[in-house]
Structure formats: structure tokens, C-alpha cells
C-alpha positions as a Markdown table, in Angstrom:
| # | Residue | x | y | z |
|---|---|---|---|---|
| 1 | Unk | 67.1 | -92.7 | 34.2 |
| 2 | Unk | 69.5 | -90.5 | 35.7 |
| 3 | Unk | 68.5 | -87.1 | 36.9 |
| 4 | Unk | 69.4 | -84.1 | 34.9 |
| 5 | Unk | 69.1 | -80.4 | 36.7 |
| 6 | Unk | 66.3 | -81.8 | 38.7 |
| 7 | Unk | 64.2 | -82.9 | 36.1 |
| 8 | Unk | 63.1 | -86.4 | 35.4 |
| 9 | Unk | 61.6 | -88.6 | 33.4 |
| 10 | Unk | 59.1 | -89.4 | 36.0 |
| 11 | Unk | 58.6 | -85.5 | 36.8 |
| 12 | Unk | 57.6 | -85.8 | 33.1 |
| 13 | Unk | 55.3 | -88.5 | 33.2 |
| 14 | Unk | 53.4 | -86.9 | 36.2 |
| 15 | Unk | 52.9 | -83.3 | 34.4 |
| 16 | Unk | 51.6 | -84.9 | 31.4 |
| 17 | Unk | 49.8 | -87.6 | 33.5 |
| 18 | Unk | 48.1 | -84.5 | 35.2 |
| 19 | Unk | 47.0 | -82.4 | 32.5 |
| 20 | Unk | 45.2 | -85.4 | 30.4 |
| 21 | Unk | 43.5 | -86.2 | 33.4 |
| 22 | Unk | 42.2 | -82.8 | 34.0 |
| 23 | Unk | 40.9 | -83.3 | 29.9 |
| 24 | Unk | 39.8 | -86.6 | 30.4 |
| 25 | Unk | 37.3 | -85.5 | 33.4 |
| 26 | Unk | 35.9 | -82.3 | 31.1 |
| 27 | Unk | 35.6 | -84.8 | 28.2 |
| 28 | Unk | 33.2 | -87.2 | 30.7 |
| 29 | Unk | 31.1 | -83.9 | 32.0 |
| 30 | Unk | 30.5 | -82.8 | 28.7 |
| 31 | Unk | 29.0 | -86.1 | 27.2 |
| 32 | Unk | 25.6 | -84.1 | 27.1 |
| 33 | Unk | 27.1 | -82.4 | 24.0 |
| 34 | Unk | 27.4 | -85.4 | 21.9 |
| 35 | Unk | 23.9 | -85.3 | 20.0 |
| 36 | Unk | 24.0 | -82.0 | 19.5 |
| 37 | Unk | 27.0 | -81.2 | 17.1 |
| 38 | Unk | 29.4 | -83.6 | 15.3 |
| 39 | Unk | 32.7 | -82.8 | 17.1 |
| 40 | Unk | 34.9 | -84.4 | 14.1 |
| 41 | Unk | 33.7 | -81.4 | 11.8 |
| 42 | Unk | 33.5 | -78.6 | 14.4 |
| 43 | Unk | 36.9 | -78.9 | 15.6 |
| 44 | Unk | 38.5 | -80.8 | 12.8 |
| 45 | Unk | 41.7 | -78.6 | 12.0 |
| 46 | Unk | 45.4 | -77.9 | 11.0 |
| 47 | Unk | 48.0 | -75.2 | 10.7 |
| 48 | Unk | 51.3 | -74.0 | 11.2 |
| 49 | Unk | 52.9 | -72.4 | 14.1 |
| 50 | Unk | 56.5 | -70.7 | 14.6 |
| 51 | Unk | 58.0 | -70.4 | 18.4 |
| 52 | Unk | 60.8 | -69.6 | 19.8 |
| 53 | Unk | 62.1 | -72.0 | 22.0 |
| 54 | Unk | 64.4 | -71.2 | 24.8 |
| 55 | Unk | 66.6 | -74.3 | 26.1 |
| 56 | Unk | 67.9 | -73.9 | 29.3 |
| 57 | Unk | 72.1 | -73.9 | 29.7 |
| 58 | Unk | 71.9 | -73.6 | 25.8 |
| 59 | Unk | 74.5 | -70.7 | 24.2 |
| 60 | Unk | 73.1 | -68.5 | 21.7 |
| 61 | Unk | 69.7 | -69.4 | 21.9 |
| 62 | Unk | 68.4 | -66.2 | 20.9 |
| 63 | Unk | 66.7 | -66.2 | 17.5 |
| 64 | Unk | 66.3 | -69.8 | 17.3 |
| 65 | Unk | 63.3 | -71.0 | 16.1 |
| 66 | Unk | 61.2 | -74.1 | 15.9 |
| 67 | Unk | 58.6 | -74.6 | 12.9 |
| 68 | Unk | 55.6 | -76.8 | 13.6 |
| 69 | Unk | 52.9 | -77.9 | 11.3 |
| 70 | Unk | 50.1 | -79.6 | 13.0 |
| 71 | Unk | 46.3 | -81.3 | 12.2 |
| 72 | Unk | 43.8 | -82.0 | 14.7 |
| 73 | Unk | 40.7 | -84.1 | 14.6 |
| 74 | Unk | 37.5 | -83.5 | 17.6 |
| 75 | Unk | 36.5 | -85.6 | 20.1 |
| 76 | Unk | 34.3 | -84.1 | 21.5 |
| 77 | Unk | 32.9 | -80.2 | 21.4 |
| 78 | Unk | 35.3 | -79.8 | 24.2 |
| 79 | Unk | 38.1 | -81.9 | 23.4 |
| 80 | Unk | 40.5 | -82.8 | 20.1 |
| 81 | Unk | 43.5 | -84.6 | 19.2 |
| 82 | Unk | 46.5 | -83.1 | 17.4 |
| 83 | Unk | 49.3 | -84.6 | 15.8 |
| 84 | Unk | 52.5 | -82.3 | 15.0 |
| 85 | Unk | 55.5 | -82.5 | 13.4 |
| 86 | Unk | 58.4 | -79.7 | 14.5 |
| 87 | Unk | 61.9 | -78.7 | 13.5 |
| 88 | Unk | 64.2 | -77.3 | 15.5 |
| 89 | Unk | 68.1 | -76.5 | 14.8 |
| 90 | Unk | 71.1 | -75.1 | 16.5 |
| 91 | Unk | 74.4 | -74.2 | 16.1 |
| 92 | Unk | 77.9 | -74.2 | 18.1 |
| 93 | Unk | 81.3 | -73.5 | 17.1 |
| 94 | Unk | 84.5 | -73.4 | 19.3 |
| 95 | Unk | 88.6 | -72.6 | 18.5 |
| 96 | Unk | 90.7 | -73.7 | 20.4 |
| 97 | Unk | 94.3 | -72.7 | 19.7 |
| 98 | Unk | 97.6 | -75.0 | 19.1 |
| 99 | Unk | 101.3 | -74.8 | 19.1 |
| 100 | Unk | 102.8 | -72.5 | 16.6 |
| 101 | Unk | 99.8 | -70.5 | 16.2 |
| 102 | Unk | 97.6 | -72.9 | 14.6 |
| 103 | Unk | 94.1 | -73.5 | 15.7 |
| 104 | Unk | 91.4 | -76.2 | 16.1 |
| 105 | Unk | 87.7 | -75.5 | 15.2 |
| 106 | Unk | 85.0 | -77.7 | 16.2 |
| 107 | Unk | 81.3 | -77.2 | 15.0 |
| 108 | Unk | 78.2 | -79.0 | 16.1 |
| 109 | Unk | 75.0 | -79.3 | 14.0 |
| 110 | Unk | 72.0 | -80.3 | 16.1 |
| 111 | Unk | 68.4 | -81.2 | 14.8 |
| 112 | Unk | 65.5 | -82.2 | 16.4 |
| 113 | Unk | 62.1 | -83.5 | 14.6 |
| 114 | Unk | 59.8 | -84.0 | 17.4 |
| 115 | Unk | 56.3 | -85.9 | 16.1 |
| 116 | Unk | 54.1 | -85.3 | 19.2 |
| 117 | Unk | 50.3 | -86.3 | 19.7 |
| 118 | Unk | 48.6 | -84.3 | 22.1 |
| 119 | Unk | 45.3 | -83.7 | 23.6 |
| 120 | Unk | 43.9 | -80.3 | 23.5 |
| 121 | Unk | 40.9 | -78.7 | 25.7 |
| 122 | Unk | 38.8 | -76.0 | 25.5 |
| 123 | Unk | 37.4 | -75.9 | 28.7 |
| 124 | Unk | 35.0 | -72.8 | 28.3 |
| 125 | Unk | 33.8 | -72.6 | 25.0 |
| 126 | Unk | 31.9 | -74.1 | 21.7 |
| 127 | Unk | 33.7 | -74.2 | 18.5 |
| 128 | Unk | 31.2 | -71.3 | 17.4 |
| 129 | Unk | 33.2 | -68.9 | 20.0 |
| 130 | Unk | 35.3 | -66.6 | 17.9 |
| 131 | Unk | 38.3 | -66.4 | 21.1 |
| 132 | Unk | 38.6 | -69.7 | 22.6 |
| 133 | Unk | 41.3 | -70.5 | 25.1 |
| 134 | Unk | 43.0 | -73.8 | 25.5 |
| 135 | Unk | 45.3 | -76.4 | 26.9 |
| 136 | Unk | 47.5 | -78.6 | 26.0 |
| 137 | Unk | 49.7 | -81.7 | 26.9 |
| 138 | Unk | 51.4 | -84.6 | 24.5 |
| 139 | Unk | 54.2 | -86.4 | 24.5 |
| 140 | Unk | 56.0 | -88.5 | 21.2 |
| 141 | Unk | 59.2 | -90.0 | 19.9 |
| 142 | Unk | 61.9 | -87.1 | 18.8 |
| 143 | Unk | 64.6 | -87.4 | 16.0 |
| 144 | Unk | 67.9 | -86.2 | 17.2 |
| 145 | Unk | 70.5 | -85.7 | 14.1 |
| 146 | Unk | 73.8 | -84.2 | 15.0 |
| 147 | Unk | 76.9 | -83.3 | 12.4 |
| 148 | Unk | 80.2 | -83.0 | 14.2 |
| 149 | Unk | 82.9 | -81.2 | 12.0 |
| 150 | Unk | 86.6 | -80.7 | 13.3 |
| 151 | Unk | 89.1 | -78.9 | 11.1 |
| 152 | Unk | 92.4 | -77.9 | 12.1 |
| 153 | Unk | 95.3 | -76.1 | 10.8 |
| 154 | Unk | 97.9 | -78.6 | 12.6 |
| 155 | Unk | 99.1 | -81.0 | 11.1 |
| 156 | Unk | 98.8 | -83.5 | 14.1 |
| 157 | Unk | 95.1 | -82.9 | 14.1 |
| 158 | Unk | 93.5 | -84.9 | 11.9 |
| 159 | Unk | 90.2 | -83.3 | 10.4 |
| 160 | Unk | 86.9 | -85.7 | 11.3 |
| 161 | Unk | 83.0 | -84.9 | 9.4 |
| 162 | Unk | 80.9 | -87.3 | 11.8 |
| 163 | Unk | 76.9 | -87.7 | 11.9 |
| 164 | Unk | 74.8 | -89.3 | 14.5 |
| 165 | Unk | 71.4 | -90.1 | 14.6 |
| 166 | Unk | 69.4 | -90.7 | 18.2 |
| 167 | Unk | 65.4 | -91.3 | 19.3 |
| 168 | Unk | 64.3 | -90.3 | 22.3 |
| 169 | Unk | 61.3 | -89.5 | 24.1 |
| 170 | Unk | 59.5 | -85.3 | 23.7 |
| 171 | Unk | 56.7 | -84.1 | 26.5 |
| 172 | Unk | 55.0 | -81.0 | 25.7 |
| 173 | Unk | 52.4 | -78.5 | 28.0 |
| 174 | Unk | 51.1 | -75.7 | 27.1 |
| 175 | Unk | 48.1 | -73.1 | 26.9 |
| 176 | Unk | 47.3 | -70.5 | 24.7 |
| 177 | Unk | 44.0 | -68.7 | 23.1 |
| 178 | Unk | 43.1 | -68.9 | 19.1 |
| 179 | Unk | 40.5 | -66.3 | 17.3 |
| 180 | Unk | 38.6 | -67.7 | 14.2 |
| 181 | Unk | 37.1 | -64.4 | 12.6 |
| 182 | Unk | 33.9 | -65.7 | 10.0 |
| 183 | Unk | 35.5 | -67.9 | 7.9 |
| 184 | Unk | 38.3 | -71.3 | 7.9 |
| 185 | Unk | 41.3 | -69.1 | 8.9 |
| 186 | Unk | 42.0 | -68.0 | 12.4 |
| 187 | Unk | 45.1 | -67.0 | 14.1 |
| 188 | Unk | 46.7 | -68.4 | 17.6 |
| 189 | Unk | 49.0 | -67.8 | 20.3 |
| 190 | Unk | 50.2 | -70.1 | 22.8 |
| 191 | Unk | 53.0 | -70.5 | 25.3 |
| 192 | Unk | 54.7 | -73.9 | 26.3 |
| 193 | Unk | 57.3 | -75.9 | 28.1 |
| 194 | Unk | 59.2 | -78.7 | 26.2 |
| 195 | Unk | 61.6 | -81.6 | 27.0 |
| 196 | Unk | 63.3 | -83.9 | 24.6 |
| 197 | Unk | 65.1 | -86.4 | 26.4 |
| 198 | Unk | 68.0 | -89.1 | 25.0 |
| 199 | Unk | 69.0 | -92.3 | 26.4 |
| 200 | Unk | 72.8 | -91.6 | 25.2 |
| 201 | Unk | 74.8 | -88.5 | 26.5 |
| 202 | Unk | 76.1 | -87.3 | 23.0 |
| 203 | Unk | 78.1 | -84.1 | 22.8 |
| 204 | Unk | 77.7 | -83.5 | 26.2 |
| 205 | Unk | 74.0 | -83.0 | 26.3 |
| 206 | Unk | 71.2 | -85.7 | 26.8 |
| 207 | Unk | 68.3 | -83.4 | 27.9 |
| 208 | Unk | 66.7 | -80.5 | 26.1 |
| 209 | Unk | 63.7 | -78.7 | 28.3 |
| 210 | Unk | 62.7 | -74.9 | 28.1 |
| 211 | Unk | 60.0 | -72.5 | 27.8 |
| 212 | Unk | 58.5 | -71.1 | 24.4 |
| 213 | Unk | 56.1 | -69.3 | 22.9 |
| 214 | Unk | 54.4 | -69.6 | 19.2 |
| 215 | Unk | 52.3 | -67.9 | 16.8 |
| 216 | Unk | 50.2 | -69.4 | 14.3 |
| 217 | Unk | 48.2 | -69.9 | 11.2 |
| 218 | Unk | 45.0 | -71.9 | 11.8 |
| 219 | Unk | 42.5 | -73.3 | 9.0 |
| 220 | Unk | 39.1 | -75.0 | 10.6 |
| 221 | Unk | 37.9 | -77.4 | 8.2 |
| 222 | Unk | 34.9 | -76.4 | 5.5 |
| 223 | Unk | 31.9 | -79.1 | 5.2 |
């Protein structure tokens, strides 16, 4: 794959690579823990999160916003597994004028739906702890749907309402801390670094990577 801005897909690979090693090695210390609690219920979650996520060489990113909802299942007391599903949209528009004052205005839709399954560690604590910090690292197939519309007021310019749809490939890292108070709701507060990558330059743009943070809504499941 071609290198974009110094970032590759092996890059990628080797960041996520690292991170579920590092969880895979706390998982093995902490096999002790196994008769002692049941993991699946202890850490067995879900929950919605908002971010703000800033793509790098993006215009107008500001107050862009990606929604996640998310479920997680334990592993272990140290380890779980969480599946998300995101949203993400943005927004460009350009005019370009013509002969005999007319113009030409080109607007581009973009949506990504990542689905991402990632493993998350808690490295330090028990799910009994009310603050427990974590980390994180996935990676999953992302929905790119784009909506080109050109409209024009000359005549020569003949308007055009085109939509494409793309997969490609989204890696996720991240770290962050949640609180659960006494009962199933808890809040949490992360920040991340995020890639969606395309196999087809479309509009100019085959790469999407950039730092975020989120906030969240937690709910630990009630047995």
C-alpha cells in the first residue's frame, strides 16, 4: 500500500500489534484470578460515547463529532472484549466562478461507520474499583459513503448527484479512566488515535487518521 504522510498500513499493524501484546501478557499473569470471580459478569458492559475527532489536513473539523455505541463482554478480571459501532460525518462545499458571472458549487457528503472489536485492559484494578484506568487497541472493517453534488448556474455545466460506497480497514488506540459510583451506571473519559484507510483514492482522500477524545455513558451489567 502506498505511503500516506508517513503513515502506513504496516505502521498500523505494529501499534495495534503492540498494544494486544502488552494485554495478552497481563491476561497470562493474571490467570490466578480465574476461580475467584466470573469475569463475563464482572466486566460484562455497554454504553455510548461522543468524541470529537480531529482528522489531520481536514477543513473545518471543528465541532465534528463521532457517536459510538459499544458492548463489551470479560475475559478475564483484567481483560474484556468490546465491539463498537461509530458514525462519523463531514461536510465540504466549494464555488468556483465561471464566465459571465455564473458559478459552479460542488459539495461532498462523507460518512464513515466504523464496526471495530477491540481489546480493553485494566491493568491495575478489580472491577469492584470505583476509578479504573484503561487501554485500548482494535481494529475492524469501516463503511465509507460519500454524496457528490455539483450544481451550476452555466449552462455548459451539467449538474451531477453521485454516491459512492467504499470498505476499508479502521485501527483504533487509546486510554482513558471510567468511575462506576454504587450502582450499573458509570461515566468515562478516554482519548484516542484513529485511522480509516481505503484501498481507492476517492475525492482526493484515501486516509483518515487523527487524534480524539470521548465522553461517555456506561451501564455494567446487573446479575
Amino acid at each position: 500500500m502506498k505511503v500516506i504522510r508517513g503513515c502506513n498500513a504496516r505502521t498500523l499493524t505494529l501499534i495495534a500489534t503492540a498494544v494486544l501484546a502488552l494485554a495478552a501478557w497481563t491476561r497470562s499473569s493474571a490467570s490466578s484470578d480465574f476461580s475467584t470471580e466470573a469475569p463475563q459478569r464482572t466486566r460484562g458492559g455497554a454504553g455510548l460515547r461522543a468524541a470529537t475527532w480531529q482528522v489531520i489536513d481536514l477543513d473545518d473539523v471543528s465541532g465534528i463529532t463521532q457517536y459510538e455505541g459499544w458492548f463489551q463482554k470479560g475475559l478475564d478480571l483484567h481483560l474484556v472484549l468490546e465491539s463498537t459501532l461509530g458514525y462519523w460525518q463531514h461536510t465540504e462545499s466549494s464555488t468556483e466562478p465561471g464566465p459571465l458571472s455564473t458559478e459552479t458549487t460542488r459539495e461532498l457528503y462523507t460518512y464513515l461507520v466504523p464496526a471495530l472489536t477491540a481489546v480493553k485492559m485494566y491493568p491495575v484494578t478489580r472491577p469492584s474499583a470505583a476509578l479504573e484506568p484503561y487501554l485500548a487497541a482494535g481494529l475492524g472493517p469501516v463503511l465509507r459513503i460519500q454524496r457528490e453534488k455539483v450544481t451550476s448556474t452555466d449552462p455548459l455545466v451539467v449538474p451531477t448527484d453521485e454516491t459512492s460506497i467504499q470498505t476499508g480497514l479502521g485501527i483504533q488506540t487509546g486510554a482513558g479512566v471510567e468511575w462506576s459510583p454504587p450502582g450499573a451506571f458509570g461515566l468515562a473519559l478516554g482519548g484516542y488515535y484513529q485511522w480509516a484507510t481505503f484501498g481507492q483514492n476517492v475525492s482526493g482522500r484515501r486516509m483518515y487518521r487523527g487524534p480524539g477524545m470521548n465522553v461517555g455513558l456506561t451501564y455494567r451489567f446487573q446479575y
